[in-house]
C-alpha positions in Angstrom: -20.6 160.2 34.2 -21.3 163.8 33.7 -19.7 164.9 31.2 -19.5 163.9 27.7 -16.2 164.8 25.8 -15.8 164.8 21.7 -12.7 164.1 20.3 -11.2 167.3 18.8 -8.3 168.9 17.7 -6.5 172.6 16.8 -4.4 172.8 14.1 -3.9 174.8 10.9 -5.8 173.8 7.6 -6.5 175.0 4.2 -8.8 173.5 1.5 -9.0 174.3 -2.4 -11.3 172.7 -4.9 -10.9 172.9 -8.4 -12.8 170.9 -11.3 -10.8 168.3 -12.7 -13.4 166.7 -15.4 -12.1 165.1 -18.8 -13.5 166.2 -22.0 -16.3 164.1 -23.7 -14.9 161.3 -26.0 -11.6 160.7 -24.1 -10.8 156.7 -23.3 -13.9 155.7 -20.9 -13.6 151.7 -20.6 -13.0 150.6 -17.0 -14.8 147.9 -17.4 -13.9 144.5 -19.2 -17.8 144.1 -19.8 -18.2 147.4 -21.8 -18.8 147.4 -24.8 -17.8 151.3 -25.7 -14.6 152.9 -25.6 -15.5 156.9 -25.4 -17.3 158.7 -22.9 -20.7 160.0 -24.3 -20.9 163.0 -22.0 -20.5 163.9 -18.0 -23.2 163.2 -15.7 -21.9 165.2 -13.1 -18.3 166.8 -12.6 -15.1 165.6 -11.1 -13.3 167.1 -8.7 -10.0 167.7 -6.7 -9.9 168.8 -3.2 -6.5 169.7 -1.2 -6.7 169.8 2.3 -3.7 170.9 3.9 -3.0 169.9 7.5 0.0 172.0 9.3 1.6 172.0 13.3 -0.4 174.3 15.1 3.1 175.3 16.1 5.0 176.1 13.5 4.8 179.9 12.2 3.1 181.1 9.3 5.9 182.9 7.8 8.5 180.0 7.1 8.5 176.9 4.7 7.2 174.1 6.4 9.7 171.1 6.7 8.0 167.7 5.8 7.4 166.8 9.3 5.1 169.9 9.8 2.8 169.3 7.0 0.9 166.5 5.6 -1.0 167.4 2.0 -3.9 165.5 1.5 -5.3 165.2 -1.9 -9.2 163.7 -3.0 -9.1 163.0 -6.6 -12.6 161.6 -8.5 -10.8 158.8 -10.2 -10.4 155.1 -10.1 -6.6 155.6 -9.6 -3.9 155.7 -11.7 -0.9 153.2 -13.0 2.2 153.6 -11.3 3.4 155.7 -14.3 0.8 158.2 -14.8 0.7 158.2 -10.9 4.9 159.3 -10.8 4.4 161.8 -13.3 1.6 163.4 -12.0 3.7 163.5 -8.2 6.7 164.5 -9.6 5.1 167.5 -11.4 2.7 168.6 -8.0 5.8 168.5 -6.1 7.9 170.8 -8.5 4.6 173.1 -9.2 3.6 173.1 -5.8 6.9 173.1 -3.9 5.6 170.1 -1.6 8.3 167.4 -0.5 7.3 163.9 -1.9 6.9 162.5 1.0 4.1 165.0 2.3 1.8 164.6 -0.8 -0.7 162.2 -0.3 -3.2 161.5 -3.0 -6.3 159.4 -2.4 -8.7 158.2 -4.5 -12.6 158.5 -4.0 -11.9 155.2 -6.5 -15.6 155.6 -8.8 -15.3 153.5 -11.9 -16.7 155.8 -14.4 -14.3 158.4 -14.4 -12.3 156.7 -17.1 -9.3 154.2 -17.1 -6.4 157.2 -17.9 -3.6 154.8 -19.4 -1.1 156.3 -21.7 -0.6 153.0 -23.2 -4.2 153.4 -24.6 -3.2 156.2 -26.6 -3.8 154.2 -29.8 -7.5 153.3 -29.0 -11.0 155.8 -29.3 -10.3 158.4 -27.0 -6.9 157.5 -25.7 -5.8 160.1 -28.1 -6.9 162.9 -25.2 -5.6 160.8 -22.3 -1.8 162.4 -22.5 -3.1 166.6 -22.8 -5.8 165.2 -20.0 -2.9 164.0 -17.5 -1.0 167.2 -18.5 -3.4 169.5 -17.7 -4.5 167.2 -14.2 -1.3 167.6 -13.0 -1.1 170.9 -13.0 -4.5 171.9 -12.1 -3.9 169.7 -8.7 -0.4 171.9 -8.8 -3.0 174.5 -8.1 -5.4 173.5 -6.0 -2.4 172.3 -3.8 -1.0 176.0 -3.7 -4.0 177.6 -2.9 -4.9 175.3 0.0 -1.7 176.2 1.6 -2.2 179.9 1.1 -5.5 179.7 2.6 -4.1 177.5 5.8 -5.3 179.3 8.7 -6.0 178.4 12.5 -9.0 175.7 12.7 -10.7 173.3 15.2 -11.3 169.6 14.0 -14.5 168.1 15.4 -14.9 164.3 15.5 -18.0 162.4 14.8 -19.6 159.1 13.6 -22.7 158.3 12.0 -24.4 155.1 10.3 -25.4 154.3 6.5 -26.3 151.1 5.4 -25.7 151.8 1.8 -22.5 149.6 2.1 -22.9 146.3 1.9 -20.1 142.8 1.9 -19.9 142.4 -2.2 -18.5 138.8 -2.2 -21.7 136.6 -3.1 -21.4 133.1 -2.7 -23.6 131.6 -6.5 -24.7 128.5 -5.5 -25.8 127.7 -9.2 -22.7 128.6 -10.9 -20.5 126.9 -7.8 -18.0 130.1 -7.6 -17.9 133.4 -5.6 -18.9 136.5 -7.6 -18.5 140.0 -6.9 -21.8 141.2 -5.6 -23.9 142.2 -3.0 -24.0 139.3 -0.4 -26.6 140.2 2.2 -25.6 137.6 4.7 -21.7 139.0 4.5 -20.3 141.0 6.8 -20.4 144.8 6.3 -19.3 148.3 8.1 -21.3 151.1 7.9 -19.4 153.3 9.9 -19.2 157.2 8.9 -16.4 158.8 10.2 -17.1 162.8 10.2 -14.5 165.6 10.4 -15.6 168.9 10.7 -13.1 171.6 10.3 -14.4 174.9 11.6 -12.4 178.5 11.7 -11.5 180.2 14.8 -15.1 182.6 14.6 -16.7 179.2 14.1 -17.7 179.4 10.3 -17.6 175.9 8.6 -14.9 175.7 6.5 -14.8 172.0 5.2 -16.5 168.7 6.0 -14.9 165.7 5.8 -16.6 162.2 4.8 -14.5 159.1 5.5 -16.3 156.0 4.4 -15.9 152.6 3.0 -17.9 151.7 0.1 -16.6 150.9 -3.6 -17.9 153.2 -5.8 -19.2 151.0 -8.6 -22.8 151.9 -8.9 -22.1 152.5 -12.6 -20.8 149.8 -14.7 -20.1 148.9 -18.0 -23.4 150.2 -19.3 -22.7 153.8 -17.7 -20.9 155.3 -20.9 -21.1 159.1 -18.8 -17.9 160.5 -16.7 -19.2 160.5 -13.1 -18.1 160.4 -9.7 -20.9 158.0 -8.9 -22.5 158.3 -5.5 -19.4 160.9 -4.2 -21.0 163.2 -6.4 -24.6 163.6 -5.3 -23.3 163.1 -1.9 -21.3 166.0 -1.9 -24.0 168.0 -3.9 -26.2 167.3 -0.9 -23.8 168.3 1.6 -22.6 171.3 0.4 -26.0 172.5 -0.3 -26.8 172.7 3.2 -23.5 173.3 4.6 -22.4 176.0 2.1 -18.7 174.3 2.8 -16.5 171.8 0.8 -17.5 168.5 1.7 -14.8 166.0 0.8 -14.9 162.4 0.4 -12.2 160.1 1.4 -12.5 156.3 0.6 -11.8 153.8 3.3 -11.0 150.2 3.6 -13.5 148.6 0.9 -12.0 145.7 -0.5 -15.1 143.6 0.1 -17.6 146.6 0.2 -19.6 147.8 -2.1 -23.3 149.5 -2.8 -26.0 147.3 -2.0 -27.2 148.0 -5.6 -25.0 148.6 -8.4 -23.2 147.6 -11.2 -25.9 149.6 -13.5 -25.9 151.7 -16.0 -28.7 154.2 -14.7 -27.3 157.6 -13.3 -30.3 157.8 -11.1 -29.2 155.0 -8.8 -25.9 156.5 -8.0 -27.9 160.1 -7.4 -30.3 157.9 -4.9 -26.8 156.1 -3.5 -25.0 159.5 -3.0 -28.1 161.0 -1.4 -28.7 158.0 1.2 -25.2 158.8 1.8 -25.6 162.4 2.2 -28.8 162.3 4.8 -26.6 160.2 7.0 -23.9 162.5 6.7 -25.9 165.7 7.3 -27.4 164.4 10.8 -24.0 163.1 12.2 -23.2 166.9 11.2 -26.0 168.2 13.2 -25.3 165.4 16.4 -22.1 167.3 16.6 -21.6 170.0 19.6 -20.1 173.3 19.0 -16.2 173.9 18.6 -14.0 173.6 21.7 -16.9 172.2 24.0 -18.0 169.6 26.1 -21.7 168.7 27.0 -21.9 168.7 30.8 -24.5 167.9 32.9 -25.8 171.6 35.0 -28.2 169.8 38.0 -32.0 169.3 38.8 -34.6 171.8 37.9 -38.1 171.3 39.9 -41.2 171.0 37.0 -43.5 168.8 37.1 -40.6 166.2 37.0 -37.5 166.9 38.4 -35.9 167.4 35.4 -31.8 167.0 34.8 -30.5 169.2 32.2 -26.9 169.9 30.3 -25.6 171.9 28.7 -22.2 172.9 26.6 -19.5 174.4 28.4 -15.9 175.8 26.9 -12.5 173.9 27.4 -10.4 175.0 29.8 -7.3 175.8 28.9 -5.5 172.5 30.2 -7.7 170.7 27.9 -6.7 173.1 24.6 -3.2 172.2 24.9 -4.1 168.5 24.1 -5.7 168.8 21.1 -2.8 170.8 19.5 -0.8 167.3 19.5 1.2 166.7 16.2 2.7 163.7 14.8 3.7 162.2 11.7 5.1 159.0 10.7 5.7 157.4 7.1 7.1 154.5 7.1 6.9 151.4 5.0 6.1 147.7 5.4 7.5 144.7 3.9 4.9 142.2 2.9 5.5 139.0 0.8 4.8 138.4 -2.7 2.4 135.7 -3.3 4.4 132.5 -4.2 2.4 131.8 -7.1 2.0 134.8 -8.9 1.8 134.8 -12.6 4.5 135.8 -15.0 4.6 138.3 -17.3 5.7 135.6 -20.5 2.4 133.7 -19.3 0.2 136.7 -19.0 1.6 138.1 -22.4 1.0 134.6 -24.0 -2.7 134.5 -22.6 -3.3 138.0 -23.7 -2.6 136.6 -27.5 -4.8 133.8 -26.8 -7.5 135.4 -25.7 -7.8 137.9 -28.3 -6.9 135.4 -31.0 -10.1 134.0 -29.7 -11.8 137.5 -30.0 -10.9 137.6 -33.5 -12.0 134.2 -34.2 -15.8 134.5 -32.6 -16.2 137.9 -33.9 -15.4 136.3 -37.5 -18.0 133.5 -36.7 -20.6 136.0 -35.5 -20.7 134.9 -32.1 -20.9 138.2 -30.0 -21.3 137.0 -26.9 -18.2 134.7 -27.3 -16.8 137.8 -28.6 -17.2 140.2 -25.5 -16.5 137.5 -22.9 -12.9 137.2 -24.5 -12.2 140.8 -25.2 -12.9 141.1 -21.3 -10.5 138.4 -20.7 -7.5 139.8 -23.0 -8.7 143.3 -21.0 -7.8 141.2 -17.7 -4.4 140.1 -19.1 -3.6 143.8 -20.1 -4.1 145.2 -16.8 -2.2 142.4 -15.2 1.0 143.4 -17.2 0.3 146.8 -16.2 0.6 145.8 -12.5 3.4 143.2 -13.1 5.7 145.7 -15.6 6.1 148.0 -12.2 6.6 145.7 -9.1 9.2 146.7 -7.0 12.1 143.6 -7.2 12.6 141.2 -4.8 11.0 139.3 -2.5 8.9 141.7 -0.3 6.8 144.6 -1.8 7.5 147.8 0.6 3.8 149.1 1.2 3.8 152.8 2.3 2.0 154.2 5.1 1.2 157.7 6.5 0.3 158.7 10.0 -0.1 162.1 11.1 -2.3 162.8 14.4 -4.3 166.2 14.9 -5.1 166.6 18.5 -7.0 163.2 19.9 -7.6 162.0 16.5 -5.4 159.7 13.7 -5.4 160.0 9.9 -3.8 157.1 8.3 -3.3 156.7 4.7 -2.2 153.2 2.5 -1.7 152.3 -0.5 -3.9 148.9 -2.0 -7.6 148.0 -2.0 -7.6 146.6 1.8 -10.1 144.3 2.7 -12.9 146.5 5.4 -11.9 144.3 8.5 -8.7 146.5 8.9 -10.3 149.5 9.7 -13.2 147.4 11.8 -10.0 145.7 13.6 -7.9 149.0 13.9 -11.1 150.8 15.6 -12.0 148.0 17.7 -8.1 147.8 19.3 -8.8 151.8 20.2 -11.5 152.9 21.1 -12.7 156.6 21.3 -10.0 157.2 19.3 -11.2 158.8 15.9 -9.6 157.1 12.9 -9.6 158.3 9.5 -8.2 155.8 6.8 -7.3 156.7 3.7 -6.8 153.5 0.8 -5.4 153.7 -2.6 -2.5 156.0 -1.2 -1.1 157.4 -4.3 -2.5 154.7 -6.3 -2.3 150.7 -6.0 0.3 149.2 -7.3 0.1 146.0 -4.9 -4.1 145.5 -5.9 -5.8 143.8 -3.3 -4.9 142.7 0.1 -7.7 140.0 1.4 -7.7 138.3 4.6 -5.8 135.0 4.9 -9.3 132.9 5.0 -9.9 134.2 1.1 -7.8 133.1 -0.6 -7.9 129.6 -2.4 -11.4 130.2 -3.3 -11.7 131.7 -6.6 -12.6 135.6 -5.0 -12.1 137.8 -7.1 -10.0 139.8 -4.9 -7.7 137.4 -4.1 -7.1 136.0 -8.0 -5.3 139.5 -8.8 -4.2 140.3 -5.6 0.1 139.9 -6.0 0.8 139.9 -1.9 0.7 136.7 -0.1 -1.9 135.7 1.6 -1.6 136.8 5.5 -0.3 139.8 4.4 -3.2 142.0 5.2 -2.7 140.6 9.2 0.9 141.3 8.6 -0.2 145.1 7.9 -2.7 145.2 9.9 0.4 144.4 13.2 2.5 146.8 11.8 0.1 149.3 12.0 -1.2 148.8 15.7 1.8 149.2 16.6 2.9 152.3 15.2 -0.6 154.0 16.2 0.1 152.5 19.5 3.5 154.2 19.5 1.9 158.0 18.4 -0.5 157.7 21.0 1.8 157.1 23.6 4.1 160.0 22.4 
């Protein structure tokens, strides 16, 4: 071999950032454990990035049709109900004059950006969650807007790096005889980054983009401060050295978490986002210069003979590849579980359990107290999910596709368990894959591999898909990149 190629691609791109941070006080509980309602203060902002990905070929002066444009959206927040999520679409798309199905809005998923439920109106702080959404909505209107003014020709460089701040989070507790979610050290784990670096036509940096799997739950239920958790410092980090947006795009992390969390310190998700960021910042540097390829040049005589390479420009055969464009949406029809749970039962459990809060609260029994306000917590968000399943037997899961060049971008919807993106790598290689979850939010919850469920996971107990529904996805899939590649 003598040359080394890195995946690239030419296409046009815009990116817009705008701070998207609620106010002190607003409705903060994400957790059933907590034991506050409003957010004290901000430990560091929230943000919105739109990237904005366009055909290298189609002209700058016309409306782009849906199949020349894919919007991509990085929102700080858990995610939202299908509700909140519709509204907040609907009104981008009419602000922003983007078709539906071009707008895709992913998560970065932390937990401590608050649970924003217009249901909760009624509780401390929920009385700012409706002029919150509002004003979200139209401030990612904006972003949007701006993003696509800003599109201009760019090269996409492809890279990888390593991190082992992910770790597998479902802990088998010998003691208590159940699996818990937390950091199991013998579980399998991915620590794949997956770098994109977007660079202008005079080579300046214009954006950096992070894909990587980790759940952001460094902060837990005694963080009472609005924070991206370790996105945030990440990104600080980042951009400090880069001077570009850095944006961070959550992948496949059902079953992966940090290796510490669930805290209430601010400084561990600092340390988490930085550990992130260093590993980030040299698979930035590994990276060769736009529209290159490292080839070897021949033998110099020292006192070795001595082989040396060097970077050389594409020719103009090769260009023309990496303007490919393709997009695909498309939906697949996975099973609902056979046993899922009612909404009469879940309602009737939710008057159990806080009957029960009532009761230990009157008897001064706190602890008994929290534990069953946490469970009447899990019975509210479980009619949240059930009050909005699509009818019938199959929920339609909706996935994007779009290819840039020699690279895919594929964005899903649901908390998928990290051995899709491990599987969809391994079935093609050298082929950069970026993967987006909680595609416009998550309405379908988890999707676990077949071999967990039946064993009291977490995951799988509010997961509402059967199970072999993940492997069913993960088919579909395959194919279709199979499909774009072969275009």
């Amino acid at each position: 071999m003598t040359t080394v190629e890195t995946p690239q691609a030419r296409c046009n791109v815009g990116v817009a950032r705008c701070d998207i941070t609620p106010p002190p006080g607003i409705y903060h509980r994400m957790w059933g454990a907590a034991a506050h309602d409003r957010a004290t203060g901000v430990h560091r902002p929230l943000t919105a990035t739109a990237v904005v990905f366009r055909d290298p070929a189609h002209p700058f002066n016309e409306v782009p049709q849906a199949t020349a444009e894919q919007v991509l959206v990085a929102v700080d927040h858990c995610l939202l109900w299908a509700p909140e999520m519709n509204a907040l679409l609907t009104t981008v798309c009419q602000q922003a004059s983007v078709s539906r199905e071009s707008l895709a809005v992913n998560f970065s998923h932390t937990h401590a950006a608050g649970l924003m439920d217009r249901k909760r109106s009624h509780l401390p702080g929920g009385e700012l969650i409706a002029e919150y959404l509002e004003g979200l909505a139209v401030s990612i209107a904006r972003v949007v807007q701006a993003a696509r003014q800003q599109a201009q020709p760019a090269i996409i460089t492809f890279g990888a790096g390593r991190c082992p701040l992910a770790a597998h989070r479902d802990f088998p507790d010998l003691a208590s005889k159940q699996i818990v979610c937390g950091f199991n050290p013998d579980g399998p784990t991915d620590d794949t980054i997956v770098i994109a670096r977007i660079s202008a036509s005079d080579g300046r940096l214009l954006a950096c983009i992070v894909n990587y799997a980790c759940h952001p739950t460094t902060l837990a239920w005694d963080n009472t401060l609005i924070s991206p958790d370790f996105p945030g410092a990440m990104r600080e980090l980042v951009e400090g050295s880069t001077g570009a947006p850095c944006v961070f795009l959550q992948g496949a992390s059902g079953d992966i978490g940090p290796r510490e969390g669930f805290v209430g310190d601010t400084a561990v998700a600092d340390r988490n986002g930085r550990q992130l960021g260093h590993s980030v910042l040299a698979a930035l540097e590994a990276l060769p210069p736009p529209l290159t390829r490292f080839a070897y040049k021949g033998p110099t005589i020292s006192g070795a003979t001595i082989g040396t390479w060097e970077h050389r420009p594409l020719r103009a055969e090769d260009l023309a590849r990496l303007e490919r464009w393709h997009v695909r949406r498309f939906t697949v029809d996975l099973p609902y579980r056979g046993d899922i749970r009612t909404l009469e039962k879940t309602r009737q459990e939710l008057e159990d359990w806080s009957a029960q809060e009532r009761a230990a609260r009157a008897a001064g029994d706190a602890a008994r107290a929290a534990d069953c306000r946490a469970m009447a917590e899990r019975m509210t968000r479980w009619l949240t999910r059930l009050e909005v399943l699509p009818p019938g037997p199959t929920f339609p899961l909706p996935v994007v596709m779009w290819q840039t060049g020699q690279a895919i971008w594929l964005a899903l919807e649901g908390e998928l368990y990290n051995v899709f993106q491990r599987e969809l790598r391994n079935r093609f290689p050298g082929v950069p894959i970026v993967f987006c979850t909680l595609l416009n939010g998550s309405r379908c919850t988890y999707l676990p591999t077949a071999e967990a469920y039946g064993k009291g996971i977490y995951q799988e107990s509010i997961a509402v898909l059967a199970a072999g529904s993940l492997e069913m996805l993960l088919a579909s899939v395959t194919t279709q990149v199979q499909q774009m590649l072969e275009v």
